[in-house]
C-alpha positions as CSV (number, residue, x, y, z in Angstrom):
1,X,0.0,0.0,0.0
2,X,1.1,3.6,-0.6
3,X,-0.9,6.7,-1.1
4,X,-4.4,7.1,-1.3
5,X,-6.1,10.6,-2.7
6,X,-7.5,11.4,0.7
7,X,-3.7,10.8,2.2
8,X,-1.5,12.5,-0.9
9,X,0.3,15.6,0.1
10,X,-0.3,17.7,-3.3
11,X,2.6,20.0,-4.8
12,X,0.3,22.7,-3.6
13,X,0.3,21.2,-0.1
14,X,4.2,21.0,-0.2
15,X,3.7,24.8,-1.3
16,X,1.3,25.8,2.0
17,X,2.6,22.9,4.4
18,X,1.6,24.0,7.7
19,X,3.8,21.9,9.8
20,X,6.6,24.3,8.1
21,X,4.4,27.3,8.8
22,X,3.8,26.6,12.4
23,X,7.7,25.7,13.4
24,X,8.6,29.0,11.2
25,X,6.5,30.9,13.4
26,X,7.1,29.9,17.0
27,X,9.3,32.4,18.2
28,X,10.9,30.0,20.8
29,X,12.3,27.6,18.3
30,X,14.9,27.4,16.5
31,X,14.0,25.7,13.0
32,X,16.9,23.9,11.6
33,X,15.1,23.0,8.6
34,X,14.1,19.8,6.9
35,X,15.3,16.4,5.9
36,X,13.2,14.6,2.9
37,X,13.9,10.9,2.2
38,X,11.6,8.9,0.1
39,X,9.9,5.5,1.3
40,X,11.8,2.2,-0.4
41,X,10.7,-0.9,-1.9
42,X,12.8,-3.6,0.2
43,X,13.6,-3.8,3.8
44,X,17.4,-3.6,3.5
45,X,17.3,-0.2,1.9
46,X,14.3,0.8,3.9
47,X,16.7,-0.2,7.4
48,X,19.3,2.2,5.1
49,X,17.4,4.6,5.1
50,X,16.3,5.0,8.7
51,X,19.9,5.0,9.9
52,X,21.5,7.8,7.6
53,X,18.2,10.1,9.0
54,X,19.7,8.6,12.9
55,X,22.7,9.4,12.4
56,X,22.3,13.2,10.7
57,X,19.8,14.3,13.3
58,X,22.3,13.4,16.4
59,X,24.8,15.0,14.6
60,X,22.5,17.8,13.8
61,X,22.4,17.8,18.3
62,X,18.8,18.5,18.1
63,X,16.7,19.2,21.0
64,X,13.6,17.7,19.3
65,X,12.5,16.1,15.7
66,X,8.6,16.3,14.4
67,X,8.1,13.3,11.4
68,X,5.5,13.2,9.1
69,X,4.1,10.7,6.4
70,X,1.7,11.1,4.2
71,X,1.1,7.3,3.2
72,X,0.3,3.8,5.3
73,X,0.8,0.1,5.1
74,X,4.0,-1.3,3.9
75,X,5.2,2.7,4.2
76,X,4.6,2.6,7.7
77,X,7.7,0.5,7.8
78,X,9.9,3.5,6.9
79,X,7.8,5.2,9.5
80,X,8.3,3.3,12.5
81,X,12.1,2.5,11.3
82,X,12.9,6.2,11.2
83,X,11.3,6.8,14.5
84,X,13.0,4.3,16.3
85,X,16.5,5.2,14.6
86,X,15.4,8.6,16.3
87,X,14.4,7.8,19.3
88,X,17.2,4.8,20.2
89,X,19.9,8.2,19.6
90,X,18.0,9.8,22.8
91,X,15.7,12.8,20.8
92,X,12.3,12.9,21.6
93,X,10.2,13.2,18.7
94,X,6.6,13.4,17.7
95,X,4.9,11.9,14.3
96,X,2.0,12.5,12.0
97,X,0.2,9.7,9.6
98,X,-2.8,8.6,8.5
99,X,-4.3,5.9,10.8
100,X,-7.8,5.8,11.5
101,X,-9.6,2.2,11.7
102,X,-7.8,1.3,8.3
103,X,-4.3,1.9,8.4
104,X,-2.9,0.3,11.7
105,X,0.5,0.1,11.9
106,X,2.1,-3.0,10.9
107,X,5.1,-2.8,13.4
108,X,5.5,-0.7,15.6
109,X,8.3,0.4,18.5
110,X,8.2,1.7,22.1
111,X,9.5,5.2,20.6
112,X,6.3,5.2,19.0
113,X,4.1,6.9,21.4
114,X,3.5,10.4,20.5
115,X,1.0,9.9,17.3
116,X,-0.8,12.8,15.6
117,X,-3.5,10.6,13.9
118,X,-4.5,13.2,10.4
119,X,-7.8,10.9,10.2
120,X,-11.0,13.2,9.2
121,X,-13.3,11.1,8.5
122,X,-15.5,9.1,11.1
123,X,-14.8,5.9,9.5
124,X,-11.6,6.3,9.8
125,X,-10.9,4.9,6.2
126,X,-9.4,6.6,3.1
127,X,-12.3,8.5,1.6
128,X,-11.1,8.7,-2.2
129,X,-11.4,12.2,-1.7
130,X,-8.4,14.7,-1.9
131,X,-7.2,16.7,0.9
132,X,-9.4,14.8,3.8
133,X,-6.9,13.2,5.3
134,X,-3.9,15.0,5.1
135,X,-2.6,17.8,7.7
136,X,-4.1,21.1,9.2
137,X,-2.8,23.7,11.5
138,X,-4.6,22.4,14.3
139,X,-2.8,19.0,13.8
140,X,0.9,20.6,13.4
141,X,0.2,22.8,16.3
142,X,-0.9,20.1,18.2
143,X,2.0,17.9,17.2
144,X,4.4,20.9,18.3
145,X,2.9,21.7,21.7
146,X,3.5,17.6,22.7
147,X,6.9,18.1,21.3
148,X,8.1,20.8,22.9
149,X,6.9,19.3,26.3
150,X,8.4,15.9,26.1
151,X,11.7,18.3,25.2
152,X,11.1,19.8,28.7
153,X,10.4,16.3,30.5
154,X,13.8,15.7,29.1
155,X,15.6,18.2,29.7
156,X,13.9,19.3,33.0
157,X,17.1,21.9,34.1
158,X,17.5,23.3,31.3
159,X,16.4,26.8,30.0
160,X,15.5,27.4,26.4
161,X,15.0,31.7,26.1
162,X,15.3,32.8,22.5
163,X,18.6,35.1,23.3
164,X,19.5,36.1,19.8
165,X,18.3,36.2,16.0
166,X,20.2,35.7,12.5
167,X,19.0,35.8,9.7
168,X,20.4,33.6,6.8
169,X,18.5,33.6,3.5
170,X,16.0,35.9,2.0
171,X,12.9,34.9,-0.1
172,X,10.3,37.4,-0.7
173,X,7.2,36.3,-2.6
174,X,4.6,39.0,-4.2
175,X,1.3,38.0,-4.2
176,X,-1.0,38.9,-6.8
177,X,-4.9,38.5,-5.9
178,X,-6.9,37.0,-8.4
179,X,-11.0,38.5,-8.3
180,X,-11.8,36.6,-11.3
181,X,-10.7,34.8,-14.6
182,X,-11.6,35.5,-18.0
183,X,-10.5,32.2,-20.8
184,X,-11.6,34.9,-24.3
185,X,-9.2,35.9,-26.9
186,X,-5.8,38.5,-26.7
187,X,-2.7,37.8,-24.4
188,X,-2.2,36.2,-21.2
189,X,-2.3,39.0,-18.9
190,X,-3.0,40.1,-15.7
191,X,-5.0,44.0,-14.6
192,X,-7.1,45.2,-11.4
193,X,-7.5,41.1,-10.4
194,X,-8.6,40.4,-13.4
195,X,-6.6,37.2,-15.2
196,X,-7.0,36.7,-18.6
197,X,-6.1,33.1,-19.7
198,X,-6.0,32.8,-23.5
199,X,-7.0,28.5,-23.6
200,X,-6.1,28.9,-26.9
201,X,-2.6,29.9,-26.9
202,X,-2.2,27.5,-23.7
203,X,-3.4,24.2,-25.9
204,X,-0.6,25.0,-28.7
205,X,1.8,25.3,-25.7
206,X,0.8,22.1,-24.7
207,X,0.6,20.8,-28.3
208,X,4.5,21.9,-28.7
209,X,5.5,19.9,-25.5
210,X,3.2,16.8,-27.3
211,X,5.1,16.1,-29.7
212,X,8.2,14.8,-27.5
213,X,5.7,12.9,-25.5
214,X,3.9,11.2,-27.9
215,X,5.3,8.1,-26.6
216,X,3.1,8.2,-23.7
217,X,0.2,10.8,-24.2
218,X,-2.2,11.0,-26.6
219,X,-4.3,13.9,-26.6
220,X,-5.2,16.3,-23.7
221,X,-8.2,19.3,-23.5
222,X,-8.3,22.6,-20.8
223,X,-11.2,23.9,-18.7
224,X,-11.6,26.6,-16.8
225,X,-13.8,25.6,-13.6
226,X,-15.1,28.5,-11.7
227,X,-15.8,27.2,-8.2
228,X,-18.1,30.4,-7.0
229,X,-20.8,28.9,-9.4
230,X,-22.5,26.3,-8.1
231,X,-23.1,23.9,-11.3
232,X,-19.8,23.8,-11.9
233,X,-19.4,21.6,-9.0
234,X,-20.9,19.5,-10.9
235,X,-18.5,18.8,-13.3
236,X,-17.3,15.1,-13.5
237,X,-13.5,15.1,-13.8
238,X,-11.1,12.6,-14.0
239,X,-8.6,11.3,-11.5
240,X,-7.0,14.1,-9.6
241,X,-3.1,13.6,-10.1
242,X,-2.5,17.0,-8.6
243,X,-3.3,20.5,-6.9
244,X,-0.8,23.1,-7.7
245,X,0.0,26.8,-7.6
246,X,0.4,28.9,-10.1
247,X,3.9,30.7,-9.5
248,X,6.7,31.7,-10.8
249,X,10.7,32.7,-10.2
250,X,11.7,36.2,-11.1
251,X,15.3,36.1,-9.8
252,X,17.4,34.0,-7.3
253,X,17.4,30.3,-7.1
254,X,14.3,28.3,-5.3
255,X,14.6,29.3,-1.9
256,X,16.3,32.6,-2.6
257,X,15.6,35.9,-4.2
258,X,12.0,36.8,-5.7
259,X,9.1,35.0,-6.8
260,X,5.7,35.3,-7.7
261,X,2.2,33.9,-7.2
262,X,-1.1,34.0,-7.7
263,X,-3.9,33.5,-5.1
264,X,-7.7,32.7,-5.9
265,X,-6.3,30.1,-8.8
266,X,-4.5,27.0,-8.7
267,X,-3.9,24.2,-11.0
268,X,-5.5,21.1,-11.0
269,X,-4.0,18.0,-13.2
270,X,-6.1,15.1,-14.0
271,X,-5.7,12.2,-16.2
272,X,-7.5,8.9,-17.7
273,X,-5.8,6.6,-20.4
274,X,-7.5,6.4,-23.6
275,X,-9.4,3.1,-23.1
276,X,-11.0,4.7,-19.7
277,X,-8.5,3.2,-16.8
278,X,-8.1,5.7,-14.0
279,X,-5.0,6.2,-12.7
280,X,-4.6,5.7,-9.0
281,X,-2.9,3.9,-6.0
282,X,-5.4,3.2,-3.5
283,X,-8.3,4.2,-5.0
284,X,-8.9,6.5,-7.9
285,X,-10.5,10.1,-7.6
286,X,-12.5,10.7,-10.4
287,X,-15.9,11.4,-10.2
288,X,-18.0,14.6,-9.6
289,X,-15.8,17.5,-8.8
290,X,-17.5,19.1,-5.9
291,X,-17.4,15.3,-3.9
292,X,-13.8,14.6,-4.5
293,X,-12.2,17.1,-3.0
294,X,-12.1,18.8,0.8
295,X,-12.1,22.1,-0.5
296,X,-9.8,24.7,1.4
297,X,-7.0,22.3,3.0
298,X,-3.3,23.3,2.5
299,X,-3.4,21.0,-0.7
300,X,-6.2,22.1,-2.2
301,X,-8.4,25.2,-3.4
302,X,-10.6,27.1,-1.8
303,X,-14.6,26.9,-2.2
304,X,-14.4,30.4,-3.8
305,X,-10.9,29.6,-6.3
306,X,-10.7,29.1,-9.8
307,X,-9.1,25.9,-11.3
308,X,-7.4,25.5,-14.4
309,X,-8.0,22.0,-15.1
310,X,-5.6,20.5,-17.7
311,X,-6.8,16.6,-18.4
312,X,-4.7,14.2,-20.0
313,X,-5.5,11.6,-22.3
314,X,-2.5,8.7,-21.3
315,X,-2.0,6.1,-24.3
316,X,-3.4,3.0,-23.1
317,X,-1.0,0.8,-20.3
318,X,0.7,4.4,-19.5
319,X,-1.6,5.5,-16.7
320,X,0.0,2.4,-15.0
321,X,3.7,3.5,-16.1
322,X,6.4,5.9,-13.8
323,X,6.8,7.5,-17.4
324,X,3.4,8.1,-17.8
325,X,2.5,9.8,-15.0
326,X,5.9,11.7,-15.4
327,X,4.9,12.9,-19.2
328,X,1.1,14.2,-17.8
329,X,3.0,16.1,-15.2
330,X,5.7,17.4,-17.6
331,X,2.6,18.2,-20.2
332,X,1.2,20.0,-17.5
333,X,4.3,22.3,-16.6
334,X,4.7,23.5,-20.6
335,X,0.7,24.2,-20.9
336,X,1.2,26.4,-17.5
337,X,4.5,28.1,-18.9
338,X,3.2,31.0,-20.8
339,X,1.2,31.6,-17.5
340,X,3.9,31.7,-15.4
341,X,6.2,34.0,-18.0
342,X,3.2,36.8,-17.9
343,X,3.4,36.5,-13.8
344,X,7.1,36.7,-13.3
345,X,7.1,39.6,-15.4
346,X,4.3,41.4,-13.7
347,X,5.4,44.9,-11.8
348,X,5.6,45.0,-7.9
349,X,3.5,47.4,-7.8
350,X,0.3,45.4,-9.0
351,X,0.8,43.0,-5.7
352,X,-1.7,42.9,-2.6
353,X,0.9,41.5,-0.6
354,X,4.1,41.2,-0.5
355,X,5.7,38.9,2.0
356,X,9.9,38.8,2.9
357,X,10.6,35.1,4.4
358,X,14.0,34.4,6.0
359,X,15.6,31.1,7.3
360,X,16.4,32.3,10.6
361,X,18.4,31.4,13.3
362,X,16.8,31.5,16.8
363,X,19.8,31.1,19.4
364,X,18.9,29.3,22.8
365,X,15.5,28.2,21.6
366,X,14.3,25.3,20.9
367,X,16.6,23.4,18.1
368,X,13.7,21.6,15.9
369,X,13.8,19.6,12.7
370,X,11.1,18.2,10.7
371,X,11.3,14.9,8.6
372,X,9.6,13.9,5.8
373,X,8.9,10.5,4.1
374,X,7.9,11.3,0.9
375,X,6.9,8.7,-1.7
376,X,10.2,7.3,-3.8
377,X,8.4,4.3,-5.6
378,X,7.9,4.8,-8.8
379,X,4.6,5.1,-10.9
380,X,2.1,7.6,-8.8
381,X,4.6,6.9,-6.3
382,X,7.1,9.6,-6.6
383,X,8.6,12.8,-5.5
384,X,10.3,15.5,-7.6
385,X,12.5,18.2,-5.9
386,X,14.0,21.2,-7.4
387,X,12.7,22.4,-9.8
388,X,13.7,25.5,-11.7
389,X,10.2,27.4,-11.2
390,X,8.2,27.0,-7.7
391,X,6.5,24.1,-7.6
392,X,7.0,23.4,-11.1
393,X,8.1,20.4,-12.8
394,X,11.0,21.4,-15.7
395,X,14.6,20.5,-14.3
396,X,13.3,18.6,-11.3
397,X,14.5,15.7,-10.4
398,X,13.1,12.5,-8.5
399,X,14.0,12.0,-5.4
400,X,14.6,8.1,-6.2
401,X,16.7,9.2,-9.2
402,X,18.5,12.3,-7.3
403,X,19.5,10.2,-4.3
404,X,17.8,7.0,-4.6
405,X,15.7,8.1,-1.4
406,X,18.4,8.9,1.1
407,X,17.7,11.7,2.7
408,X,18.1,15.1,1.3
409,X,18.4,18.6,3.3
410,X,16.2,21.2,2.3
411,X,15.8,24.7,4.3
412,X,12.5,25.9,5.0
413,X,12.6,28.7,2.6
414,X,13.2,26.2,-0.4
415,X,10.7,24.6,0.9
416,X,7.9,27.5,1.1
417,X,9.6,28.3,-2.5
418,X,8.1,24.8,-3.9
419,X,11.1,22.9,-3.9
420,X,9.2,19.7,-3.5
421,X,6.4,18.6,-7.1
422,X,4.3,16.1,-6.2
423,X,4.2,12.9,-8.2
424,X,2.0,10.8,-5.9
């Protein structure tokens, strides 16, 4: 078992992630930044795994660790292995995972007492629906508040009081609000919150990037969905592969420098293969719109957004391929590209809200670090990191082909930046 929809963490979750929001925010700790590793297919390298992350985090001499997974069964083996290679070195720790009455662990450890179950439904079980079961604010402030006082039942003597600040890095991201969206004729352009999106010039985009993966895709059509109309939650859609933002780098690498995004739109990818499969892991998501998704989590829109919905047509087998799934993503990127050449251009002026990030450095307060098991499988199992536009797929890489899922460092600006595409 991996990933089901309710479970996935979508790019645009990565992009909002609020267990990176909350440990940015407390002004008593000290947020060392993030270690990604992806989940792997045997034990051996799964046991790997678990003691590089060990062995960086003591070395790291952390006062604390939160861990979070966003899939179950088989994957909970990472899980548990990571936590007790954490928790053997002495660091108290705290995880977050799906549980509910379906997804048990299958082993478990004594370090393994300090669950933040992300269950929403009251079954308990994976609901097919994106976003249900996937993590809120309340669940990474909860998950912090344990932490922090099993760091104290610790380290009962000892006196954490913020006593100076560094700053490191700077990221500022411009926000530009979007009131509403317009798909007529002219250029892709943005005025007074008004976004014009030519679907026209977007589908030969996407045409242009077809013709290298005509291998694996056959065809695919755009929609604009406007969720403040009512009928248009009625829209059946195919599987949801992904929720993403639509943003952009104007200068400085991910994690540095400027970017910008827009609010009130996002992206949402969905594909089928010719012949009708749906592609999926634990269940598929396709259905009608408005009851497949759990509208305003971090990983997905708002009730109010507009989508851009580009669906891809997978040649037949390829829904069940890594390259497949791969190609719809990469398909995706080039039909968003002209978007996302129109934003990064876009005068500061025209922003409602500009906001200046820094990785920081909080001396003599709590020295945190959050882990993440991401998925490192392979088809609909996959993570891609790095890419050169935020949250964007073109020069990624996976994180099974960058580093064959050993854990990879990431600082919590790069991360807020979209340094981490979803592939699940």
């Amino acid at each position: 078992m991996g990933t089901g929809p309710s479970t996935k963490e979508t790019t645009l979750h990565h992009y909002r992630d609020p267990l990176c929001k909350v440990l940015s925010a407390d002004n008593e700790v000290d947020f060392l930044g993030l270690v990604l590793a992806g989940t792997s297919d045997d034990n051996e390298h799964k046991a790997f795994v678990a003691r590089r992350i060990g062995v960086q985090l003591e070395a790291m001499r952390l006062d604390g660790v939160l861990i979070s997974i966003d899939s179950w069964g088989n994957c909970h083996i990472d899980f548990a292995s990571v936590i007790e290679a954490i928790g053997e070195r002495g660091i108290p720790l705290v995880g977050l995972s799906f549980v509910g009455t379906q997804a048990a662990f299958v082993v478990v450890n004594s370090y393994m007492n300090s669950i933040i179950d992300l269950n929403k439904t009251s079954e308990g079980v994976e609901s097919l629906i994106v976003g249900e079961n996937t993590a809120v604010d309340l669940d990474a402030v909860k998950a912090l508040a344990i932490l922090k006082n099993k760091i104290r039942n610790k380290e009962s003597e000892k006196s954490w009081r913020v006593s100076e600040i560094k700053k490191l890095r700077r990221l500022i991201v411009r926000t530009f609000a979007v009131t509403g969206v317009d798909s007529g004729a002219g250029n892709i352009s943005f005025s007074k919150g008004r976004l014009l999106l030519n679907l026209e010039e977007l589908q030969k985009a996407g045409c242009t990037a077809c013709e290298g993966l005509g291998s694996f895709v056959k065809n695919f059509s755009l929609r604009l969905i406007n969720l403040n109309e009512r009928s248009q939650l009625d829209v059946p859609v195919n599987s949801i592969l992904d929720f993403s933002p639509l943003a952009a780098k104007v200068n400085g690498r991910i994690g540095e420098g400027i970017s910008h995004d827009f609010s009130g739109v996002c992206v949402m990818l969905t594909a089928v293969e010719e012949k009708g499969f749906q592609p999926a892991n634990i269940g598929a998501s396709d259905g009608i719109l408005g009851k497949k998704i759990s509208f305003g989590r971090p990983g997905t829109p708002a009730s109010g957004d507009y989508i851009l919905n580009v669906d891809v047509i997978l040649k037949e087998g390829h829904a069940r391929t890594r390259e497949g799934i791969m190609a719809a993503h990469e398909l995706c990127d080039a039909v968003i590209r002209p978007v996302r050449d129109m934003l990064r251009a876009l005068p500061s002026s025209d922003a409602a809200n500009k906001t200046e990030h820094w990785d920081i450095v909080r001396c003599g307060g709590y020295k945190i670090a959050l882990v993440k098991l991401v998925p490192g499988l392979g088809c609909l199992y996959d993570t891609l990191l790095f890419p050169e536009d935020p949250a964007g797929y073109a020069a990624g890489k996976s994180i099974m082909d960058r580093s064959h899922n050993v854990q990879i460092p990431i600082t919590p600006n790069e991360y807020r930046d979209g340094a981490v595409h979803s592939l699940t």
